[in-house]
C-alpha positions as YAML, in Angstrom:
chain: A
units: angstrom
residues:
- id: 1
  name: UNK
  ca: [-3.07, -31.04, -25.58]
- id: 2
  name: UNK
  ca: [-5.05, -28.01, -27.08]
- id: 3
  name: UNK
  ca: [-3.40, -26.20, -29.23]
- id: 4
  name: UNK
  ca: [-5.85, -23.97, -31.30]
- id: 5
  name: UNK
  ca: [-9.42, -23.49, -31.32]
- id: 6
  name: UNK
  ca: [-11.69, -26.54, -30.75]
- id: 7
  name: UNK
  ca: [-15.18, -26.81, -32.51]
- id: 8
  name: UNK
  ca: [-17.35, -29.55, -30.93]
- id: 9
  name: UNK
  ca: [-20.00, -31.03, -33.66]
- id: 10
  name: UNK
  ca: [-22.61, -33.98, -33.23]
- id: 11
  name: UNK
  ca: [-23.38, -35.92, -36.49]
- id: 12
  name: UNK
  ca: [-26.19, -38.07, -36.16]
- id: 13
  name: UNK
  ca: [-27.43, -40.29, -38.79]
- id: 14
  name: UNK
  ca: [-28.06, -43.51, -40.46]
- id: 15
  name: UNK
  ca: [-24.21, -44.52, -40.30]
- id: 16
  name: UNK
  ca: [-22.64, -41.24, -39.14]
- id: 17
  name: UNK
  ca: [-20.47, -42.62, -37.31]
- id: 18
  name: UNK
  ca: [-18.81, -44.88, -40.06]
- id: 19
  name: UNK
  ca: [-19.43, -41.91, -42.78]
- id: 20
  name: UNK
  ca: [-16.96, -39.70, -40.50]
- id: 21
  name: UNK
  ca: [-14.45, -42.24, -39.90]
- id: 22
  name: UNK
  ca: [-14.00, -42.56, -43.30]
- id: 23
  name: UNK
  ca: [-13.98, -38.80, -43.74]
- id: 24
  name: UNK
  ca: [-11.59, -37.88, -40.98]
- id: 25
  name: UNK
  ca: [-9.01, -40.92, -42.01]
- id: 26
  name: UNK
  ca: [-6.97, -43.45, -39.70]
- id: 27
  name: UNK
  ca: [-6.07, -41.99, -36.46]
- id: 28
  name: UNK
  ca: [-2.08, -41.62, -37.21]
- id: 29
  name: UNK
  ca: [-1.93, -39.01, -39.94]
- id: 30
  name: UNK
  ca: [1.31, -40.30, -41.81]
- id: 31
  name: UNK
  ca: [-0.50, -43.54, -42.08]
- id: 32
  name: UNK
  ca: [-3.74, -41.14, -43.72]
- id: 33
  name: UNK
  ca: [-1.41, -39.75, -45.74]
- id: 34
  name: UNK
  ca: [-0.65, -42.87, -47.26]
- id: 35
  name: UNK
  ca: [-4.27, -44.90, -47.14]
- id: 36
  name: UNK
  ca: [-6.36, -41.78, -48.14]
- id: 37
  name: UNK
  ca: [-5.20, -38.60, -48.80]
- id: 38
  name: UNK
  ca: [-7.61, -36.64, -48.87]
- id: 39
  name: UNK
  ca: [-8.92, -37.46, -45.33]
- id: 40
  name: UNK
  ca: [-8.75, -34.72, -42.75]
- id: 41
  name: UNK
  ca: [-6.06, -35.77, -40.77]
- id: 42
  name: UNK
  ca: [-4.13, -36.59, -43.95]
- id: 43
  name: UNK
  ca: [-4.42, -32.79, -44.58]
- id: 44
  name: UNK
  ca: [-4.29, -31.42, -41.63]
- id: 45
  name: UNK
  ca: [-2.92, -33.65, -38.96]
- id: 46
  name: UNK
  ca: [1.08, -33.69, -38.50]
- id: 47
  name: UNK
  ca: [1.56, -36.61, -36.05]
- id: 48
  name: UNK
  ca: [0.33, -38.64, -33.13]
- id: 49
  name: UNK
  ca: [-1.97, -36.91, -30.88]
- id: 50
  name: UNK
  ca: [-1.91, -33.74, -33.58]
- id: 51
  name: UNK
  ca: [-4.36, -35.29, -35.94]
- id: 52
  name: UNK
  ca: [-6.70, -32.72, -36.32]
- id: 53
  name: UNK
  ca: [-9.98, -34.39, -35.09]
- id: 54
  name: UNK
  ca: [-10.91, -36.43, -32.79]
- id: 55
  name: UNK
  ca: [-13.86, -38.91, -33.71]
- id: 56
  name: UNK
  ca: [-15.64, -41.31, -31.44]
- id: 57
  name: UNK
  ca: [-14.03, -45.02, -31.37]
- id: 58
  name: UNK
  ca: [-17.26, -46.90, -31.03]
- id: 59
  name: UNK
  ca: [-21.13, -45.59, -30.32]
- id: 60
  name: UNK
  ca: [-20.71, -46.51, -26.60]
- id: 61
  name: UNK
  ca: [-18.05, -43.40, -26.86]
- id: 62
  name: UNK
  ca: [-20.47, -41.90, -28.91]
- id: 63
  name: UNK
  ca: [-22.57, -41.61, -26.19]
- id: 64
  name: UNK
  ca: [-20.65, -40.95, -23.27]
- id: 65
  name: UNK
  ca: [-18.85, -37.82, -25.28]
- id: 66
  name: UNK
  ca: [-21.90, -36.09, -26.20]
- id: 67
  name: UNK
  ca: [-23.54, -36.37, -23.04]
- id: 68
  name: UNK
  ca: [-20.54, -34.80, -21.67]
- id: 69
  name: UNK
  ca: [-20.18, -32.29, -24.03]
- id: 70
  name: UNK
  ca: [-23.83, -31.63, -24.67]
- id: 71
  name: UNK
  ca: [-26.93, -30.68, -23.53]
- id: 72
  name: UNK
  ca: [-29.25, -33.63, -23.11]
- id: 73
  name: UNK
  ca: [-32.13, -31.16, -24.01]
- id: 74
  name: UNK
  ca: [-30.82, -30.39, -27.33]
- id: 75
  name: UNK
  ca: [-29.03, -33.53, -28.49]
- id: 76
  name: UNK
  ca: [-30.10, -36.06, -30.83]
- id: 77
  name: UNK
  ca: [-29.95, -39.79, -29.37]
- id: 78
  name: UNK
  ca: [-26.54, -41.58, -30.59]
- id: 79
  name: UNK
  ca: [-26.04, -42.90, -33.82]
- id: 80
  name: UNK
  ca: [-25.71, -46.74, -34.78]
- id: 81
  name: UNK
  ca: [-22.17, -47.41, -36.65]
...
């Protein structure tokens, strides 16, 4: 599924995890292009699993993702929605 350079980033904040939802845009980027275009994957997804970023469904995922792709010694605890 990779098909260019991945950048892994951990917000964490009072509502991070909504703030970035909003800013990346529903997950199917015709349907961004449409509700808000000037989400990321309105701009720079092209369809399906090609949406550009990938942003944690709920903070349960939040929290199983960064400890995965993290250090524990220099992450932040998880964010509430």
């Amino acid at each position: 599924m990779l098909s260019d350079v991945v950048v892994g980033v951990e917000l964490a904040g009072d509502k991070a995890l909504s703030t970035i939802k909003t800013i990346a845009g529903v997950t199917n980027p015709v349907m961004a292009k449409q509700q808000s275009p000037q989400s990321w994957r309105a701009k720079y997804g092209t369809e399906g699993v090609k949406n550009a970023v990938h942003v944690s469904a709920s903070v349960d995922a939040c929290k199983r993702e960064t400890d995965y792709f993290f250090s524990k010694q220099v992450r932040i605890n998880c964010f509430s929605a």
